[in-house]
PDB file of the backbone (N, CA, C, O) and the ligand in Angstrom, with CONECT records:
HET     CU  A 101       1
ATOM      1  N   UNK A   1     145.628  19.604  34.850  1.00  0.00           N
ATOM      2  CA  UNK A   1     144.749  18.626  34.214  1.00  0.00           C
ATOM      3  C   UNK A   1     144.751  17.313  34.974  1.00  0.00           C
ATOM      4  O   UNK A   1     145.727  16.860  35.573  1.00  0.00           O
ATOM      5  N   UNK A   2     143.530  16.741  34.884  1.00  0.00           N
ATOM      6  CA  UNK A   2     143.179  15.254  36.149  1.00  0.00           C
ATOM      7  C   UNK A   2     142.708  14.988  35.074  1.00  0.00           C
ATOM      8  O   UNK A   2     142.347  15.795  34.217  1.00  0.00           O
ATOM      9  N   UNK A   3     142.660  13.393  35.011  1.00  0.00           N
ATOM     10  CA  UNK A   3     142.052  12.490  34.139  1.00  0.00           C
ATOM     11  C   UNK A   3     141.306  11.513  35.589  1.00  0.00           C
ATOM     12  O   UNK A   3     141.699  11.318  36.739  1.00  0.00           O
ATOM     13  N   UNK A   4     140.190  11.114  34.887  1.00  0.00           N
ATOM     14  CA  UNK A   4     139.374  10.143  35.478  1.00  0.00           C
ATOM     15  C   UNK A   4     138.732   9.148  34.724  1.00  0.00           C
ATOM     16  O   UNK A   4     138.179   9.459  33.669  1.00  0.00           O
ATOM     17  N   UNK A   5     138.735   7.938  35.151  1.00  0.00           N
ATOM     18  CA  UNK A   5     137.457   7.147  34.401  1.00  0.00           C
ATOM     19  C   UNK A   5     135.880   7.167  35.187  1.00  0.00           C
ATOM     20  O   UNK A   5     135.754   7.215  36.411  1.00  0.00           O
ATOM     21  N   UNK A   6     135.107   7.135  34.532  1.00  0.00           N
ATOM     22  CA  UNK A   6     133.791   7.154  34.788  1.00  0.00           C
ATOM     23  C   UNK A   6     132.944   5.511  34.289  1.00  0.00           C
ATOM     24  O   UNK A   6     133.295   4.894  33.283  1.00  0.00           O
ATOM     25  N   UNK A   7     132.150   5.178  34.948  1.00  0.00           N
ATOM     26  CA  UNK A   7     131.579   3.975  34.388  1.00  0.00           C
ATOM     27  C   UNK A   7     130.103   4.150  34.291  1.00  0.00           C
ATOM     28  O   UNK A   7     129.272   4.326  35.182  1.00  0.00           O
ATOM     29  N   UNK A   8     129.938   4.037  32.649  1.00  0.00           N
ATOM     30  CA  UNK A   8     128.581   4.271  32.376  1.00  0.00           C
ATOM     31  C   UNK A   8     127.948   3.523  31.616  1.00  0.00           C
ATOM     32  O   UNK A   8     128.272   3.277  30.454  1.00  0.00           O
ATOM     33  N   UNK A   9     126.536   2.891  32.468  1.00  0.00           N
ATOM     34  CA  UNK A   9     125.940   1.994  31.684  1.00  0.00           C
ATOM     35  C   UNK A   9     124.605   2.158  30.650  1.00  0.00           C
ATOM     36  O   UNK A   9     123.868   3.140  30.564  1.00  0.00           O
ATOM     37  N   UNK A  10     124.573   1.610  30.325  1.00  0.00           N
ATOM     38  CA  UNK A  10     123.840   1.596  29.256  1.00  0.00           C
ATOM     39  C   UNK A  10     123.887   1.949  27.613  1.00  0.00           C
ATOM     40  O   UNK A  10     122.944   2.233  26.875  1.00  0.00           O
ATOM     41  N   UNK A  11     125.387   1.826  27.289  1.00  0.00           N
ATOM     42  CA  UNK A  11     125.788   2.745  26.306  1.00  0.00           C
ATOM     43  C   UNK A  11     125.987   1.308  25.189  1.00  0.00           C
ATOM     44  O   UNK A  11     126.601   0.315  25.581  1.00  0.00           O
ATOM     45  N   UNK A  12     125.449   1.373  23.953  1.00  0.00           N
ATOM     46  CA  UNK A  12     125.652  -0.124  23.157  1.00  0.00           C
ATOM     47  C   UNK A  12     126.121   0.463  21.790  1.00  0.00           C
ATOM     48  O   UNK A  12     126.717  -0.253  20.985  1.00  0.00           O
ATOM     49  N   UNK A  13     125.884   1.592  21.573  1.00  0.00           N
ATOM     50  CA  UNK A  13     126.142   1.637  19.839  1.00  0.00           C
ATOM     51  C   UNK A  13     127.069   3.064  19.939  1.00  0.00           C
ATOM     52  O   UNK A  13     127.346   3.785  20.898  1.00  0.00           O
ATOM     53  N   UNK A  14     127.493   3.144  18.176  1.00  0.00           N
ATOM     54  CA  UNK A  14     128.030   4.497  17.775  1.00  0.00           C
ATOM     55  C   UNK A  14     127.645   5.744  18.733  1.00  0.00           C
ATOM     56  O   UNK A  14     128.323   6.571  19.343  1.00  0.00           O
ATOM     57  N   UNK A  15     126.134   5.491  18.583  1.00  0.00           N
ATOM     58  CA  UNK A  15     125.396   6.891  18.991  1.00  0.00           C
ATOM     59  C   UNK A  15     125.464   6.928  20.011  1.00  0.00           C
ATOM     60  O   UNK A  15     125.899   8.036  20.324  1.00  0.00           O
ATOM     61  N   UNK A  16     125.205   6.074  21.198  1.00  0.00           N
ATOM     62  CA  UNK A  16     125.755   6.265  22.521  1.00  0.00           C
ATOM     63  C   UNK A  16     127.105   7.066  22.319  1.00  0.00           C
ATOM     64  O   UNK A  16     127.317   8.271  22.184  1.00  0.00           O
ATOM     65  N   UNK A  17     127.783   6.172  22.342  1.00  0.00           N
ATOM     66  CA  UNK A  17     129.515   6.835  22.163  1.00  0.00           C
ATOM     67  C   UNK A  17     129.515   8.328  21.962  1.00  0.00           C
ATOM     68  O   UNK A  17     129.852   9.175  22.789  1.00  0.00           O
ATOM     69  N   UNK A  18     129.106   8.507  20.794  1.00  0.00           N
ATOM     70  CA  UNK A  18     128.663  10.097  19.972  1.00  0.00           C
ATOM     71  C   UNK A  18     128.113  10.978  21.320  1.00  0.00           C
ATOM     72  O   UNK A  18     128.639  12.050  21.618  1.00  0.00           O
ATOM     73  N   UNK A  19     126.956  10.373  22.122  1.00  0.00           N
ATOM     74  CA  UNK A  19     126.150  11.435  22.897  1.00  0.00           C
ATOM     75  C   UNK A  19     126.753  11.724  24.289  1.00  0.00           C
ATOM     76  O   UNK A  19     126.852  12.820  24.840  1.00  0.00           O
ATOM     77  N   UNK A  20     127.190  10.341  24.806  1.00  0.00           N
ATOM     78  CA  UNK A  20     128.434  10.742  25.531  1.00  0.00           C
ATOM     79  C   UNK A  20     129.445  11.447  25.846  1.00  0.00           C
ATOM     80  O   UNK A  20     129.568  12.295  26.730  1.00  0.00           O
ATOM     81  N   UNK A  21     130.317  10.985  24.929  1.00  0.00           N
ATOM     82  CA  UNK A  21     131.620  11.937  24.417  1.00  0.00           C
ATOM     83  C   UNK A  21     131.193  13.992  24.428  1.00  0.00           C
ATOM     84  O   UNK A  21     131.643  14.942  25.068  1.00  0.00           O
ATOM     85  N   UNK A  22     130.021  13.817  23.241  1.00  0.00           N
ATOM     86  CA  UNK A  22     129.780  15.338  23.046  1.00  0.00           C
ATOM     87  C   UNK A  22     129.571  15.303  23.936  1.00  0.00           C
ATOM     88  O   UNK A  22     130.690  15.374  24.444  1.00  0.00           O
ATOM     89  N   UNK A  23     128.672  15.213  24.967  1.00  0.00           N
ATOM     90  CA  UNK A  23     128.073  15.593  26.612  1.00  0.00           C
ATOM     91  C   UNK A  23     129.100  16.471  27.359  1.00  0.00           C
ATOM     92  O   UNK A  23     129.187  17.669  27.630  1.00  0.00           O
ATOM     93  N   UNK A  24     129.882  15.301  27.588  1.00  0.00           N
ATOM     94  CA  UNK A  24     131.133  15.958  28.601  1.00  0.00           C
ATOM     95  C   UNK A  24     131.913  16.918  27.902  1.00  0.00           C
ATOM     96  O   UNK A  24     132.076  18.018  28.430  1.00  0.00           O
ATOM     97  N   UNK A  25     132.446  16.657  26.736  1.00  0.00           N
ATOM     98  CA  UNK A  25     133.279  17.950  26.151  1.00  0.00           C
ATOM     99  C   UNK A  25     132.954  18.948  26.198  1.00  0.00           C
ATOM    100  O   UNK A  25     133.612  19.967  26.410  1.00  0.00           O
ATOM    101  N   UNK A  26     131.219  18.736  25.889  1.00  0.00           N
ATOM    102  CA  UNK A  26     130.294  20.229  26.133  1.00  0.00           C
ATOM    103  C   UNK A  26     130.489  21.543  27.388  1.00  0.00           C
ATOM    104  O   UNK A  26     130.321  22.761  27.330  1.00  0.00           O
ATOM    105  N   UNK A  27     130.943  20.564  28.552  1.00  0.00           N
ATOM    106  CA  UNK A  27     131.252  20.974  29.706  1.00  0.00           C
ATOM    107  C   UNK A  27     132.590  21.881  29.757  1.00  0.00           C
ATOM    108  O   UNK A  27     133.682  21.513  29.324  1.00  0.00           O
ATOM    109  N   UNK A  28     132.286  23.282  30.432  1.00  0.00           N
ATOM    110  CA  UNK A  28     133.552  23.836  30.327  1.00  0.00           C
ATOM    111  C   UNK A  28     134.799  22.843  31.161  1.00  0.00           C
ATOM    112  O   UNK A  28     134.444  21.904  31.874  1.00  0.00           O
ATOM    113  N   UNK A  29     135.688  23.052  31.041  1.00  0.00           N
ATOM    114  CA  UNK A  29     137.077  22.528  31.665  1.00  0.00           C
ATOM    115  C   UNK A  29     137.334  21.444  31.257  1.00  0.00           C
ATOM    116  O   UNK A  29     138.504  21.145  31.498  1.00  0.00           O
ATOM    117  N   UNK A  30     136.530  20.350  30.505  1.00  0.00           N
ATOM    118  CA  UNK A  30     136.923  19.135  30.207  1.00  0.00           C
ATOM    119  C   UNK A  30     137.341  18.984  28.439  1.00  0.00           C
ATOM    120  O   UNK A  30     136.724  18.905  27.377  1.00  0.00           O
ATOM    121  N   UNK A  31     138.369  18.998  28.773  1.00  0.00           N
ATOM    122  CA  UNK A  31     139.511  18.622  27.415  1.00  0.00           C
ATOM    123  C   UNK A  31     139.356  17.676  26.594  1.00  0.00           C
ATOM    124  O   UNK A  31     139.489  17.923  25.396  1.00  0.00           O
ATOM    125  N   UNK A  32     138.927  15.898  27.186  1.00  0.00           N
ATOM    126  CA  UNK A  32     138.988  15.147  26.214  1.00  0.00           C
ATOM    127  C   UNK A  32     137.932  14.197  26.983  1.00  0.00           C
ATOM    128  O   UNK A  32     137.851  14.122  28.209  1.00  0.00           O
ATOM    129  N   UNK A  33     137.135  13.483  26.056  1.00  0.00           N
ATOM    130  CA  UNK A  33     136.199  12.440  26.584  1.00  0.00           C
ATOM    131  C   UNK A  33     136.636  10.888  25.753  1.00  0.00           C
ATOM    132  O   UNK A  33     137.141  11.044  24.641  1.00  0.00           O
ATOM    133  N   UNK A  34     136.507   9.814  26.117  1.00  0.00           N
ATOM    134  CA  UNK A  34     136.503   8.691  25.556  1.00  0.00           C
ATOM    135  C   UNK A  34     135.843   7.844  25.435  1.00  0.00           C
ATOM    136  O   UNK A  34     136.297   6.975  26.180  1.00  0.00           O
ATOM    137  N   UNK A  35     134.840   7.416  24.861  1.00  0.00           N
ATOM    138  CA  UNK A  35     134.441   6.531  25.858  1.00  0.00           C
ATOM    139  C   UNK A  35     135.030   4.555  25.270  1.00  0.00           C
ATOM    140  O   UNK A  35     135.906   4.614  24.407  1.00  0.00           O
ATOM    141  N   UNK A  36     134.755   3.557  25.536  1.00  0.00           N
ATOM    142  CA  UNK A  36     135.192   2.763  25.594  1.00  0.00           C
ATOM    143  C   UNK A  36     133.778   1.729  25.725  1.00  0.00           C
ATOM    144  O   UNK A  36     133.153   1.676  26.784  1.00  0.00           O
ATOM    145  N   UNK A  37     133.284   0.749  24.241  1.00  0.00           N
ATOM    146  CA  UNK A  37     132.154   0.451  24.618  1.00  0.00           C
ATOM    147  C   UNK A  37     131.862  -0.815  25.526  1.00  0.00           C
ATOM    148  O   UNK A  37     131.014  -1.040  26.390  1.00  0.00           O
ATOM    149  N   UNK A  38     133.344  -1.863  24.756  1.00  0.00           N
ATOM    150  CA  UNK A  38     132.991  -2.647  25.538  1.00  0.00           C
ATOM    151  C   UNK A  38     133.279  -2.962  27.121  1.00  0.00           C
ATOM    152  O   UNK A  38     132.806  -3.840  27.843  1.00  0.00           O
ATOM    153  N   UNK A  39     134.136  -2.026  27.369  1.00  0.00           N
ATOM    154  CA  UNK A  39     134.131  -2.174  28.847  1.00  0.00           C
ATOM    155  C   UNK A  39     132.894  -1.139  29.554  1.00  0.00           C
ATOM    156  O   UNK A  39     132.477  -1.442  30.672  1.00  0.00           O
ATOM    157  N   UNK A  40     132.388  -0.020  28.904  1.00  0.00           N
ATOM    158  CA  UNK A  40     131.578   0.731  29.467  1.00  0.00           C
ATOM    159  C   UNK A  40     132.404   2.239  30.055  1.00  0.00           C
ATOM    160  O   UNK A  40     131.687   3.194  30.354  1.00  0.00           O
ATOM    161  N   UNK A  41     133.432   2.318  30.144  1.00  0.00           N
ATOM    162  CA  UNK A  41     134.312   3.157  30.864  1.00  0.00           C
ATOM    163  C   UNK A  41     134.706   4.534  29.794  1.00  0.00           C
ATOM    164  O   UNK A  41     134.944   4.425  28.591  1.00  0.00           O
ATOM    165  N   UNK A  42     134.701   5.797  30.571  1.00  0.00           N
ATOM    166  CA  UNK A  42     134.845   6.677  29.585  1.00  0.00           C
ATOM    167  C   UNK A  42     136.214   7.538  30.445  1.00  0.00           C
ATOM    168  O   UNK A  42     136.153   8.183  31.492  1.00  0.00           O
ATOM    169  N   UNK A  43     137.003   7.355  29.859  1.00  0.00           N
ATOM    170  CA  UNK A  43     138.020   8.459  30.109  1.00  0.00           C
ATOM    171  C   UNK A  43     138.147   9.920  29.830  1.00  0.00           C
ATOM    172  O   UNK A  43     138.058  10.416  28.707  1.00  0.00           O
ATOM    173  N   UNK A  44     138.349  10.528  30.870  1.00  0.00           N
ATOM    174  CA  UNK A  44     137.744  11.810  30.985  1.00  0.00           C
ATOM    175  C   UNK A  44     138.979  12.682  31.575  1.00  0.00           C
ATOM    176  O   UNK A  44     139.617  12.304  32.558  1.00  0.00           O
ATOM    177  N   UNK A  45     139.309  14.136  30.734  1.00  0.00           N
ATOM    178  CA  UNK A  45     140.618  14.887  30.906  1.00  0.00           C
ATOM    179  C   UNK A  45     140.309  16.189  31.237  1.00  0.00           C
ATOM    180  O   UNK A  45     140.333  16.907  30.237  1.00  0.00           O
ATOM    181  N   UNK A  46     139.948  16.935  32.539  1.00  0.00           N
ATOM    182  CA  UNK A  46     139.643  18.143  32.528  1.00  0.00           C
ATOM    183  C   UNK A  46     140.309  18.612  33.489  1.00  0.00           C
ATOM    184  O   UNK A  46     141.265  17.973  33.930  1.00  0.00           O
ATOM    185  N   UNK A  47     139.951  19.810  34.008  1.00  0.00           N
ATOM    186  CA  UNK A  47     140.209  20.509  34.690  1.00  0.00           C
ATOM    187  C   UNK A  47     139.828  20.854  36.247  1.00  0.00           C
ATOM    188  O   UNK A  47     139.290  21.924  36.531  1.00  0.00           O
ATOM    189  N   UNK A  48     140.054  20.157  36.943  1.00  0.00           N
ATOM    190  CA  UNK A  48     139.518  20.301  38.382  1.00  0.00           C
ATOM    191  C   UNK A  48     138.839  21.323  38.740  1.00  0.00           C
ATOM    192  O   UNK A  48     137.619  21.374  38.891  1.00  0.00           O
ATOM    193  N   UNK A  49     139.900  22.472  38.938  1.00  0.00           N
ATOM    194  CA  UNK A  49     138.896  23.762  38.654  1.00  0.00           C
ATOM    195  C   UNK A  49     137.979  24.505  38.250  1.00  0.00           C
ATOM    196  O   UNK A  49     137.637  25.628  38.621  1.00  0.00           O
ATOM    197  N   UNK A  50     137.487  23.659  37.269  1.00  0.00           N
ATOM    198  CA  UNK A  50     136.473  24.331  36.243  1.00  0.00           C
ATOM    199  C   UNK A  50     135.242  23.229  36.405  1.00  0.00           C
ATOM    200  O   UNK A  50     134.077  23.610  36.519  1.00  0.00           O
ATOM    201  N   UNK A  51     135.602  21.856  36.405  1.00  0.00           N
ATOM    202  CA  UNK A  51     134.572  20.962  36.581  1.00  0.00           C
ATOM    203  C   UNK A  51     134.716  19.865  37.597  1.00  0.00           C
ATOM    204  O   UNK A  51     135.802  19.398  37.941  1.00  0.00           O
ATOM    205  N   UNK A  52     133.770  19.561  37.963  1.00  0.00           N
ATOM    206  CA  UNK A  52     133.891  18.471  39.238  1.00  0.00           C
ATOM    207  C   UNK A  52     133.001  16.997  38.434  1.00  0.00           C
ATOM    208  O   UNK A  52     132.286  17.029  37.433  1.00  0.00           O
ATOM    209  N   UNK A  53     133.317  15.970  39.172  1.00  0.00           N
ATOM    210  CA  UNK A  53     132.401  14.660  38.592  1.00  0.00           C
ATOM    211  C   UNK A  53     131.332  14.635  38.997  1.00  0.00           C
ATOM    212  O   UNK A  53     130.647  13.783  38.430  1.00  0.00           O
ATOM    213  N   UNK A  54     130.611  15.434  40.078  1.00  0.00           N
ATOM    214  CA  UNK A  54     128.953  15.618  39.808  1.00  0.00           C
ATOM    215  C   UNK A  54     128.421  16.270  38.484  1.00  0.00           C
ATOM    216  O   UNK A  54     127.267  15.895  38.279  1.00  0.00           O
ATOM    217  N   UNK A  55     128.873  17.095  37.552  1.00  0.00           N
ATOM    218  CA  UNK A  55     128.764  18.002  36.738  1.00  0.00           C
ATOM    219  C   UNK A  55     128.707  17.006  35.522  1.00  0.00           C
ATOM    220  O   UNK A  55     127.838  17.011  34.650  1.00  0.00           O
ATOM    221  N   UNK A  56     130.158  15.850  35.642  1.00  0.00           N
ATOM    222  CA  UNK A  56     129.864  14.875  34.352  1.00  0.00           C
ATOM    223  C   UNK A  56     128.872  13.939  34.664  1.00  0.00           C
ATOM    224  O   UNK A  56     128.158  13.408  33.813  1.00  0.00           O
ATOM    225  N   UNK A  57     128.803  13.692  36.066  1.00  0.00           N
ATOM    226  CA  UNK A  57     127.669  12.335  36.131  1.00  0.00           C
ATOM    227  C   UNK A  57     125.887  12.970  35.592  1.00  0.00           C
ATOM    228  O   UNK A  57     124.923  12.281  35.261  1.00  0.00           O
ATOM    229  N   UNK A  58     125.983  14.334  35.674  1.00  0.00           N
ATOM    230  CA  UNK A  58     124.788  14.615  35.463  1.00  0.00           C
ATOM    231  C   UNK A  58     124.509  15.376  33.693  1.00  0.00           C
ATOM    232  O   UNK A  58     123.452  15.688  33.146  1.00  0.00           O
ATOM    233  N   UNK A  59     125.752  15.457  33.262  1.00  0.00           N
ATOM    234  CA  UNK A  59     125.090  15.475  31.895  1.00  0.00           C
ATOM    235  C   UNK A  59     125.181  14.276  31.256  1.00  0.00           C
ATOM    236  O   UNK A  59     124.485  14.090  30.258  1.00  0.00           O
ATOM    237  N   UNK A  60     126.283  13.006  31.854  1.00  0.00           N
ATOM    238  CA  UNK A  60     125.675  11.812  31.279  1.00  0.00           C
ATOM    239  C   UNK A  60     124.337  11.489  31.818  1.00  0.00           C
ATOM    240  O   UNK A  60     123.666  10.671  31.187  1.00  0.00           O
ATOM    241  N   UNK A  61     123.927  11.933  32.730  1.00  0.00           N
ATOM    242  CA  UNK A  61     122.587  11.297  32.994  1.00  0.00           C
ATOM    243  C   UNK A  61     121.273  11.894  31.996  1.00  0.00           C
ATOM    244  O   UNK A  61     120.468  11.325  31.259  1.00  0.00           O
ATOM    245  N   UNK A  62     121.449  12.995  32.289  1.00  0.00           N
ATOM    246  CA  UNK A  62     121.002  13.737  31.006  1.00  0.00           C
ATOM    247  C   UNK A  62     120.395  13.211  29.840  1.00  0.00           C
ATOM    248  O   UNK A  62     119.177  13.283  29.674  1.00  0.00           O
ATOM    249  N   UNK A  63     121.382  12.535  28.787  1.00  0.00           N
ATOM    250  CA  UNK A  63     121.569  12.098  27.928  1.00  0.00           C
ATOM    251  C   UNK A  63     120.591  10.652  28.042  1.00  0.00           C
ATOM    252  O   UNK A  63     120.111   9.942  27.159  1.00  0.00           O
ATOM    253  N   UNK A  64     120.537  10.576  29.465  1.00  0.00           N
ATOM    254  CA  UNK A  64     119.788   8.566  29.380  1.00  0.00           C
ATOM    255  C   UNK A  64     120.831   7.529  30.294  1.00  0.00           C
ATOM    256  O   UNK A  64     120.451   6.391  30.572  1.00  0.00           O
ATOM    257  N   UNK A  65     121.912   7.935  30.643  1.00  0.00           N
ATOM    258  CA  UNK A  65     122.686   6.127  31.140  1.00  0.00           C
ATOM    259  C   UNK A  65     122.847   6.635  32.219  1.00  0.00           C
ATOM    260  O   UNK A  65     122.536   7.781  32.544  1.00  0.00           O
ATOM    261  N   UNK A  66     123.434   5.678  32.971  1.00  0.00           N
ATOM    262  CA  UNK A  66     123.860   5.543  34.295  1.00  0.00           C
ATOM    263  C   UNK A  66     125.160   5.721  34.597  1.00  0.00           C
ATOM    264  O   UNK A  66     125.950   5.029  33.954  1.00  0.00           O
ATOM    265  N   UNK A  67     125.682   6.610  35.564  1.00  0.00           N
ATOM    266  CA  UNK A  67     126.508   6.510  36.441  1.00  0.00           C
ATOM    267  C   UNK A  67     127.127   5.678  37.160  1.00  0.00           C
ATOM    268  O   UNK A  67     126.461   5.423  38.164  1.00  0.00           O
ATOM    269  N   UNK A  68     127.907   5.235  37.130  1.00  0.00           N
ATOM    270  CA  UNK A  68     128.432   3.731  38.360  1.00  0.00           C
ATOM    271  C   UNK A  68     129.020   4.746  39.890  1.00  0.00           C
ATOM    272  O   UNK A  68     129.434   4.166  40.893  1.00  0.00           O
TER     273      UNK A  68
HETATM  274 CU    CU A 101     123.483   3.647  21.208  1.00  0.00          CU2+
END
């Protein structure tokens, strides 16, 4: 297990948080999502093997925000 932070903008309310979070968990190999509003930063616990950070940057994008 690797943990990473990710920095994603555009995220202001509950529901951000909510669409976020589910996003990445959705993803096989990733264990735990966080996100964090007022800094923007989402802590992220998966599995190297199973998922890479192109895979999370693009279902947060998905969803609407940005990638840092
Ligand atoms: Cu929102």
């Amino acid at each position: 297990m690797q943990t990473k932070t990710l920095d994603v903008r555009g995220m202001t309310c509950g529901h951000c948080k909510i669409s976020v979070e589910g996003a990445l968990k959705g993803l096989e190999g990733v264990s735990a999502a966080e996100v964090d509003l007022n800094s923007g930063k989402v802590k992220v616990t998966y599995d190297e093997s199973k998922v890479s950070s192109e895979n999370m940057k693009e279902v947060v994008e998905e969803q609407g925000y940005d990638v840092a």
